[in-house]
C-alpha positions as CSV (number, residue, x, y, z in Angstrom):
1,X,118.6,104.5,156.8
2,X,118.7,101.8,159.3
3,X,119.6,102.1,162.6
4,X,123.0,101.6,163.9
5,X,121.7,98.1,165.6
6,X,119.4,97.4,163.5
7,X,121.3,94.3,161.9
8,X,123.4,91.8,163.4
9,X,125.7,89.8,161.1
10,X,128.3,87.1,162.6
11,X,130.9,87.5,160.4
12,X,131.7,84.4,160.5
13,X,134.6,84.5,157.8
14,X,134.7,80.5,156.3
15,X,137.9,79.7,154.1
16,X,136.8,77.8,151.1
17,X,139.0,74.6,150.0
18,X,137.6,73.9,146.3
19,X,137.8,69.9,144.6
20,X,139.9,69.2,142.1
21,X,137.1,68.2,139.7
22,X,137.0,69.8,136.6
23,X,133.1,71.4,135.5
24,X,133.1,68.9,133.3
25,X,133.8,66.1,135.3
26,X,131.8,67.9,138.1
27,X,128.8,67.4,135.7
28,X,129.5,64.2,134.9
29,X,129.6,63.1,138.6
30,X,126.5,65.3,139.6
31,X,128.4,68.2,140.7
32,X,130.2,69.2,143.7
33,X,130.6,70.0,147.1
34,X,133.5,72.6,148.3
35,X,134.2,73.1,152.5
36,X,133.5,76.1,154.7
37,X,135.9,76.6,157.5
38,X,134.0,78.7,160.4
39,X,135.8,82.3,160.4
40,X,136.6,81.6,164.3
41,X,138.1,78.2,163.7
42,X,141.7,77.6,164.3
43,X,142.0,76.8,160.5
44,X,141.2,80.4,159.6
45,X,143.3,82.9,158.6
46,X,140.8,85.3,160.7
47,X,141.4,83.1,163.8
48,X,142.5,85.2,167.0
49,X,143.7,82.5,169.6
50,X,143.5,85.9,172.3
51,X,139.4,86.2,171.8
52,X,137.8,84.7,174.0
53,X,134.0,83.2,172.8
54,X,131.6,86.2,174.3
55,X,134.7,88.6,172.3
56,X,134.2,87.0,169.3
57,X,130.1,87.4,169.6
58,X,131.2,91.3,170.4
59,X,132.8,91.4,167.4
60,X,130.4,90.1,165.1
61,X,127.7,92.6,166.0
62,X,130.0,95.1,165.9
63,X,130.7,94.1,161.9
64,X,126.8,93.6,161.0
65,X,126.2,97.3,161.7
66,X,126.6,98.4,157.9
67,X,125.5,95.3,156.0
68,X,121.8,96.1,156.9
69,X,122.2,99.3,155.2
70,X,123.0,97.7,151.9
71,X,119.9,95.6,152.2
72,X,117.5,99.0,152.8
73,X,119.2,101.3,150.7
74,X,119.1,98.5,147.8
75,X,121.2,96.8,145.4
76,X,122.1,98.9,142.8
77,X,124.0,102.2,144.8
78,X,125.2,99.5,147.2
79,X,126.6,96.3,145.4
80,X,129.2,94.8,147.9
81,X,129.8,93.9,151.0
82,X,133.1,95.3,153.1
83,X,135.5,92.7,153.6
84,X,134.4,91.7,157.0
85,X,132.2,89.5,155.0
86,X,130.7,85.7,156.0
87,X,133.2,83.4,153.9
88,X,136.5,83.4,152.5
89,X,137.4,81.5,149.2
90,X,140.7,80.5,148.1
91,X,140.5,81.1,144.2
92,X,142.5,82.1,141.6
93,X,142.7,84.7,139.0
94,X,144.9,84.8,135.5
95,X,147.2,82.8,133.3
96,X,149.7,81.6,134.9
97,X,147.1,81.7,138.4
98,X,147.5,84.0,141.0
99,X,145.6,82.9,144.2
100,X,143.1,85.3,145.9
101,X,141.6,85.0,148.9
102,X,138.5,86.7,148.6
103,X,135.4,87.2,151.1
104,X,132.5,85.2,149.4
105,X,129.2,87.5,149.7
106,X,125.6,85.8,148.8
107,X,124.3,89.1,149.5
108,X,126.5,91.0,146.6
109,X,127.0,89.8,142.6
110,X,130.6,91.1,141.6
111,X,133.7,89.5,141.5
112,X,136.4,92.0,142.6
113,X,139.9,92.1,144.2
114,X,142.5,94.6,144.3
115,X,144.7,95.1,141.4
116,X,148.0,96.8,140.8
117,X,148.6,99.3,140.1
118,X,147.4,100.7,143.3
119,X,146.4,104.4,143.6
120,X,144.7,104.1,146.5
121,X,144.7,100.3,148.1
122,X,143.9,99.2,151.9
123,X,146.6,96.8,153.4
124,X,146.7,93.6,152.4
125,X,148.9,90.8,153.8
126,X,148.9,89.2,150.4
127,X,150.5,90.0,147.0
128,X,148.0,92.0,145.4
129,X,146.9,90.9,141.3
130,X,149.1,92.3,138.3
131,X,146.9,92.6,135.6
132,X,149.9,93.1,133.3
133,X,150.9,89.3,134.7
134,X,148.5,87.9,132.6
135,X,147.9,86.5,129.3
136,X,144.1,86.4,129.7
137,X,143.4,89.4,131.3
138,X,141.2,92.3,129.0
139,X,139.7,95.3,130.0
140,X,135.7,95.7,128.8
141,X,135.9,98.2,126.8
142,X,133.3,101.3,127.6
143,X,131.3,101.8,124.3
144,X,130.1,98.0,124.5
145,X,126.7,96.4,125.1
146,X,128.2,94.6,128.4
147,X,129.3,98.0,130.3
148,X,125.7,99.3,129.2
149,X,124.2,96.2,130.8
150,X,126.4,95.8,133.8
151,X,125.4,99.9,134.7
152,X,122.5,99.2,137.2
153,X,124.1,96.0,139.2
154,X,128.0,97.3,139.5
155,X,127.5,100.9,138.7
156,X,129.8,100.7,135.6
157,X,130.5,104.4,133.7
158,X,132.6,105.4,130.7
159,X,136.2,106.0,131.5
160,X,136.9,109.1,129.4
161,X,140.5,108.5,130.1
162,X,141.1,105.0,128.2
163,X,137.7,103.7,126.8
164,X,137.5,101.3,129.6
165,X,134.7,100.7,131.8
166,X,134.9,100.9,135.1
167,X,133.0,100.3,138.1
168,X,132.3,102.3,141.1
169,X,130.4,101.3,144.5
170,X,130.1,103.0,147.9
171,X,129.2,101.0,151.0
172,X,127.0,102.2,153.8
173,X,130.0,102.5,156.1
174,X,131.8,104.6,154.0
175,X,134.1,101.5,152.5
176,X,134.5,101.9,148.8
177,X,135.7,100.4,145.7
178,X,136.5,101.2,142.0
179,X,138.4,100.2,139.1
180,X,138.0,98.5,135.8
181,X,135.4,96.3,134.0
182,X,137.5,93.1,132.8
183,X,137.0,89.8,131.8
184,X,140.0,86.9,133.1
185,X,140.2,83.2,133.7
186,X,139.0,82.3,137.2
187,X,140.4,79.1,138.8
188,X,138.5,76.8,141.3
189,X,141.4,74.0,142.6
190,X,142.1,72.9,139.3
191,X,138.9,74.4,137.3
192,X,140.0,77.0,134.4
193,X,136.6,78.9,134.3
194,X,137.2,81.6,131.4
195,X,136.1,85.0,131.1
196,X,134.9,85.6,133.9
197,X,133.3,89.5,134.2
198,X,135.3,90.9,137.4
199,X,136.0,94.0,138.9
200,X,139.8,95.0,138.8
201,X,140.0,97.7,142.0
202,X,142.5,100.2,141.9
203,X,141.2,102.4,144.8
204,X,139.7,100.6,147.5
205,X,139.5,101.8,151.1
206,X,137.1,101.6,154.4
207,X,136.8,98.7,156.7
208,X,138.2,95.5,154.4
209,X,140.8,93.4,156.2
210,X,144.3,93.2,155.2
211,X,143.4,89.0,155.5
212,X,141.3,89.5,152.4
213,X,142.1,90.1,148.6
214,X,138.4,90.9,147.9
215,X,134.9,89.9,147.2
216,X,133.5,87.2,145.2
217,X,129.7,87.5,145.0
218,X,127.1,84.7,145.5
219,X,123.6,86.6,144.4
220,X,121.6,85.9,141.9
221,X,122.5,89.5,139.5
222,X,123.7,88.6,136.5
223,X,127.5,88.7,137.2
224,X,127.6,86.9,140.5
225,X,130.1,83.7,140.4
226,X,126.9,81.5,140.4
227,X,125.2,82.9,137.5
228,X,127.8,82.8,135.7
229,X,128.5,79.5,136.2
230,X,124.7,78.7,135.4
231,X,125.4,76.5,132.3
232,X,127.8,74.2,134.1
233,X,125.7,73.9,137.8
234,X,121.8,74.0,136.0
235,X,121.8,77.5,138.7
236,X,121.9,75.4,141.3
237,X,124.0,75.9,144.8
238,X,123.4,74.7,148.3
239,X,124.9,75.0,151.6
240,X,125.0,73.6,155.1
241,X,125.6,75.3,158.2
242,X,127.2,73.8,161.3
243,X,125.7,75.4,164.8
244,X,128.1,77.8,166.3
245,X,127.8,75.1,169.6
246,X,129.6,72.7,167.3
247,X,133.7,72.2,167.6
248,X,135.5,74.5,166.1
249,X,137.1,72.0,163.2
250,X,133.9,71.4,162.4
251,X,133.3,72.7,159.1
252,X,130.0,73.4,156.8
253,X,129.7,72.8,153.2
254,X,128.7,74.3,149.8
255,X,127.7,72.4,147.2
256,X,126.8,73.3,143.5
257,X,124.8,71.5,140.3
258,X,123.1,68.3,141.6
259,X,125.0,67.8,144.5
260,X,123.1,70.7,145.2
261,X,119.5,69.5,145.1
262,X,118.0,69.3,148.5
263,X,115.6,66.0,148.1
264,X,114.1,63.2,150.2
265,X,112.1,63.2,153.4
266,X,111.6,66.4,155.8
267,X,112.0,68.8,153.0
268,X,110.6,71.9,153.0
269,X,110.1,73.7,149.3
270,X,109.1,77.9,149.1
271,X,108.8,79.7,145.7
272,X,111.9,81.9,145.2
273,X,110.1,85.4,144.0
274,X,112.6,87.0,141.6
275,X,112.2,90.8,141.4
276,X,113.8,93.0,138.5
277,X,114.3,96.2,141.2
278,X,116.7,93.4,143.6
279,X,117.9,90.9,141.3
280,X,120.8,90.0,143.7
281,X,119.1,89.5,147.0
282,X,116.9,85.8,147.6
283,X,113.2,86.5,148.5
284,X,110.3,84.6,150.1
285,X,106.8,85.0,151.3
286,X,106.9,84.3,155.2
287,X,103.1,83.7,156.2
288,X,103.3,83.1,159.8
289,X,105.9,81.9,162.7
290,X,104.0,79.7,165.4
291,X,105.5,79.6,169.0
292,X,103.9,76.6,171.0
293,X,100.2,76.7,169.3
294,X,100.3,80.5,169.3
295,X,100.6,81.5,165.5
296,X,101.1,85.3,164.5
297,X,100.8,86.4,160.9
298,X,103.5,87.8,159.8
299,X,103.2,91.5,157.5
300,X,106.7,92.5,156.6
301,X,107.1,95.1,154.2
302,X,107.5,93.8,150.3
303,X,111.0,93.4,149.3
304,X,111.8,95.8,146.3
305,X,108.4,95.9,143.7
306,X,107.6,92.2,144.5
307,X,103.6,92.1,145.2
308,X,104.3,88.9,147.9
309,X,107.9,88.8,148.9
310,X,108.8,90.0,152.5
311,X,112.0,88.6,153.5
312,X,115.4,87.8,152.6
313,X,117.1,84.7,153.0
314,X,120.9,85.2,153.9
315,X,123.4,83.6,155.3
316,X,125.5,86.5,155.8
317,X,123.2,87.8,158.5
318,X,123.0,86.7,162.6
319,X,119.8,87.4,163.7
320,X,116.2,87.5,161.7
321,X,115.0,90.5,161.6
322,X,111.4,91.2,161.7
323,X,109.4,94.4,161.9
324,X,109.0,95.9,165.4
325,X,105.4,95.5,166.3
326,X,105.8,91.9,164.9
327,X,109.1,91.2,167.0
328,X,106.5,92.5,170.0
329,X,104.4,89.8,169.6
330,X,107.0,87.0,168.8
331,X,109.3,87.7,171.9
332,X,106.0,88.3,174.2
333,X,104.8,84.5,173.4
334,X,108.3,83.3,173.3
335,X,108.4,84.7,177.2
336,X,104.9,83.4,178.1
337,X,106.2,79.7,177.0
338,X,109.8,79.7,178.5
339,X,110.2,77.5,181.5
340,X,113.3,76.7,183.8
341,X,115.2,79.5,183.9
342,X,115.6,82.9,184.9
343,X,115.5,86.2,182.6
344,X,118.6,88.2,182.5
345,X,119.9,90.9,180.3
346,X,122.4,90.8,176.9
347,X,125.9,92.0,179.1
348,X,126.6,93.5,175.8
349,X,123.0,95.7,175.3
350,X,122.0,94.7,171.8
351,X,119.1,92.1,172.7
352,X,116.1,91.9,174.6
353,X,115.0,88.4,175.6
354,X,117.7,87.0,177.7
355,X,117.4,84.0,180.0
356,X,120.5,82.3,181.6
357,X,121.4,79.3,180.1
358,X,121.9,76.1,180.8
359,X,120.2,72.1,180.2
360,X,117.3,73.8,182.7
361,X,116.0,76.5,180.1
362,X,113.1,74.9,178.0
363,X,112.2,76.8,174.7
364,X,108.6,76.8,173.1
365,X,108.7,75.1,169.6
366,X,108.8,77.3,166.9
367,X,107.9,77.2,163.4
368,X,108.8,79.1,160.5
369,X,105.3,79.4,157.8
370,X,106.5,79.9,154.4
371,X,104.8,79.8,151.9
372,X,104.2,75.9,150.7
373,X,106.7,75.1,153.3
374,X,106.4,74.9,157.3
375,X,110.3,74.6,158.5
376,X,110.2,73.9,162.5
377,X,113.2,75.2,164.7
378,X,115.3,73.8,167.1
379,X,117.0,75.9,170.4
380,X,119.8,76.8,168.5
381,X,117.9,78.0,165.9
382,X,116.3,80.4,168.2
383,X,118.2,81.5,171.1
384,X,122.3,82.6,170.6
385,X,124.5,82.2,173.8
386,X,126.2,85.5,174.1
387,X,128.1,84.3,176.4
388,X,128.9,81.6,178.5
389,X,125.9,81.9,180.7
390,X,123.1,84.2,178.4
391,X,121.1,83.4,175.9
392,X,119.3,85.1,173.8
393,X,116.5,85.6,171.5
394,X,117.9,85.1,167.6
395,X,115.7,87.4,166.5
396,X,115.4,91.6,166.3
397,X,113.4,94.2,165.8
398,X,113.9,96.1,162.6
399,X,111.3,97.8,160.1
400,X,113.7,98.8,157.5
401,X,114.0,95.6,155.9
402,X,113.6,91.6,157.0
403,X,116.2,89.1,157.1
404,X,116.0,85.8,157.6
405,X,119.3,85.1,159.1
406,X,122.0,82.5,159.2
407,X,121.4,81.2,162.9
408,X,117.6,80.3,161.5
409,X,118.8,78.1,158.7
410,X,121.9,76.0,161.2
411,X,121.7,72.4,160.9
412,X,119.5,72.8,157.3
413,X,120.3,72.1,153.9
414,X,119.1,75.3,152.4
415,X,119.2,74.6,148.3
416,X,118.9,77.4,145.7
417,X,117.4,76.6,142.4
418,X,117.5,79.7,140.5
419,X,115.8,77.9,137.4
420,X,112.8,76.4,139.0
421,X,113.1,79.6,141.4
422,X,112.7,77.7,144.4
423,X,114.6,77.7,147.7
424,X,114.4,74.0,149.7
425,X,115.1,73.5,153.9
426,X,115.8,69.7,154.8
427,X,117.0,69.3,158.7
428,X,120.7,67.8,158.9
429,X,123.1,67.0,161.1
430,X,125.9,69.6,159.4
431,X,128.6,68.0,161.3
432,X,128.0,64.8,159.3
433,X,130.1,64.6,155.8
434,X,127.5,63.1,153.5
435,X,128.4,64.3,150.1
């Protein structure tokens, strides 16, 4: 079980306004390309106008303290992520729809919001889904071949009240959810995708935020919004992270089906290693990170029963997080190359390598080794600001499980091809609209 700091996730909550294209038309055109609205912008519903920046930091390590524990404890007793999640999406659910906002999770698969009738639901701000409102709503019914096979992603069981199959999943901090199995017409803008596998939730509880309606899940398990639009996107999705130094309207983008591809000059291409035992999370073979001409092998623990992969890629996660005697060696020739500035300490205790900051503090290059693919790093993808005069490392000690973390992959296209299995860097200006 990992440590109470051994992750650190900003949270950074991003709303989600979807096209009006159609799939078909979205296929037609080469896909497309939905916005991500930082969860500390002033266009999020999570905005606090009171927090001040070194708060909101506070904050964020405060919520990454039970994701890590999904991560090591595995995807199948610990599908979903509490609601304090990294995005938001505005979608909708039903005939006639009913809109959802629902935190949008690349490290979890199901779809799931709460549902009436409630026996035991958290807060929310927002109506909350009648099932009984909809024409297209229906229940999966337990003695099927699709409960059977949703038994070792969601945790499905035989309801041997009503035939139906229901879910049930426990997070590491205690937050739960459970309800029924059900299939129902999901609507992006204008898009009528239908039957859609979802999780109805009639008893939900633990640290979700009244803001949200739910989860909609990004992985790559079977039931995840992205493989189950696999026909219409070719199982391909891509995003692009603004740096947190950016202005707070800036936003970041996703983008699915071509619009998706990551091509041209600079890019950086890694095998995607699929593993049966972790079919949600996104794994990679990390060789090596180079600081200045230093390079130091890198010997993370497999991920799951994968012979070569020993990382995760996710963009719900801070910091990377490396094993401990690896982390040693990293921050020790990260120290030994940092010029212009004095060391100082994290006013909040979490990390290690702290200088002040300011135009005077000169960092070491550093470059990622994948395998196939060498991805180099700028400042901000190495060093946080804490505050408004600390910076520190982006990177933690963990041997539980290693992330390769959202602060790593700013100012990168990072592209997803689940059918080529292949995951793609390109260095971008994020800021820029391009699409």
């Amino acid at each position: 079980m990992a440590s109470p700091i051994t992750t650190t996730i900003l949270a950074l909550s991003l709303s989600l306004t979807l096209t009006l294209l159609t799939l078909v038309n979205a296929e037609a055109a080469g896909g497309f390309t939905v916005d991500l609205v930082h969860r500390d912008s002033s266009s999020s519903p999570f905005y606090d106008p009171l927090e001040t920046p070194a708060q909101r930091i506070r904050n964020s390590l405060k919520r990454s303290f039970s994701r890590a524990q999904r991560f090591s404890r595995g995807g199948a007793d610990s599908p979903l992520a509490a609601s304090d999640g990294e995005y938001l999406m505005n979608i909708s659910l039903g005939t006639p729809p009913f809109p959802i906002v629902a935190i949008a999770d690349t490290g979890s698969d199901l779809i799931w919001t709460q549902c009436k009738p409630c026996t035991n639901c958290y807060k929310q701000n927002a109506a909350v889904f009648s099932p009984n409102s909809s024409s297209t709503y229906k229940t999966v019914p337990c003695q099927s071949s699709a409960c059977d096979s949703l038994q070792s992603e969601v945790g499905s069981y035989c309801s041997s009240n009503d035939g139906v199959c229901q879910y049930e999943a426990s997070y590491g901090d205690q937050s739960h959810t459970k309800g029924d199995i059900a299939v129902e017409t999901l609507t992006l803008g204008s898009t009528a995708v239908p039957k859609m596998v979802i999780g109805c939730g009639h008893d939900n509880a633990g640290t979700f935020s009244p803001k949200g309606s739910g989860i909609v899940g990004l992985g790559g398990g079977s039931v995840s919004l992205v493989t189950q639009l696999g026909p219409h996107i070719g199982g391909k999705f891509s995003y692009c992270l603004v740096p947190s130094s950016a202005a707070a309207e800036a936003t970041s983008t996703l983008s699915f089906g071509q619009s998706a591809v990551v091509s041209g000059n600079g890019v950086a291409t890694t095998p995607l290693i699929p593993d049966p035992s972790q079919p949600t999370f996104y794994v990679v073979q990390l060789e090596a990170v180079s600081v200045g001409s230093k390079k130091i092998p890198f010997h993370g623990s497999t991920v799951g029963e994968t012979s070569s992969g020993n990382i995760i890629v996710d963009s719900g996660t801070t910091l990377t997080l490396v094993p401990t005697d690896f982390f040693t060696q990293l921050s020790s020739a990260v120290e030994s190359q940092v010029t212009g500035s004095n060391k100082t300490t994290d006013p909040q205790g979490y990390l290690s390598l702290c200088y002040v900051s300011g135009p005077k503090l000169k960092v070491p290059s550093i470059t990622a080794h994948f395998k196939g693919a060498d991805v180099a790093l700028t400042v901000e993808n190495v060093f946080i600001k804490v505050s408004d005069t600390v910076a520190c490392l982006a990177f933690y000690g963990n041997d539980d499980v290693s992330i390769y973390g959202n602060v790593a992959q700013q100012n990168f296209r990072v592209g997803y091809d689940l059918q080529k299995h292949t995951l793609s860097f390109k260095p971008t200006d994020c800021t820029q609209k391009f699409f």
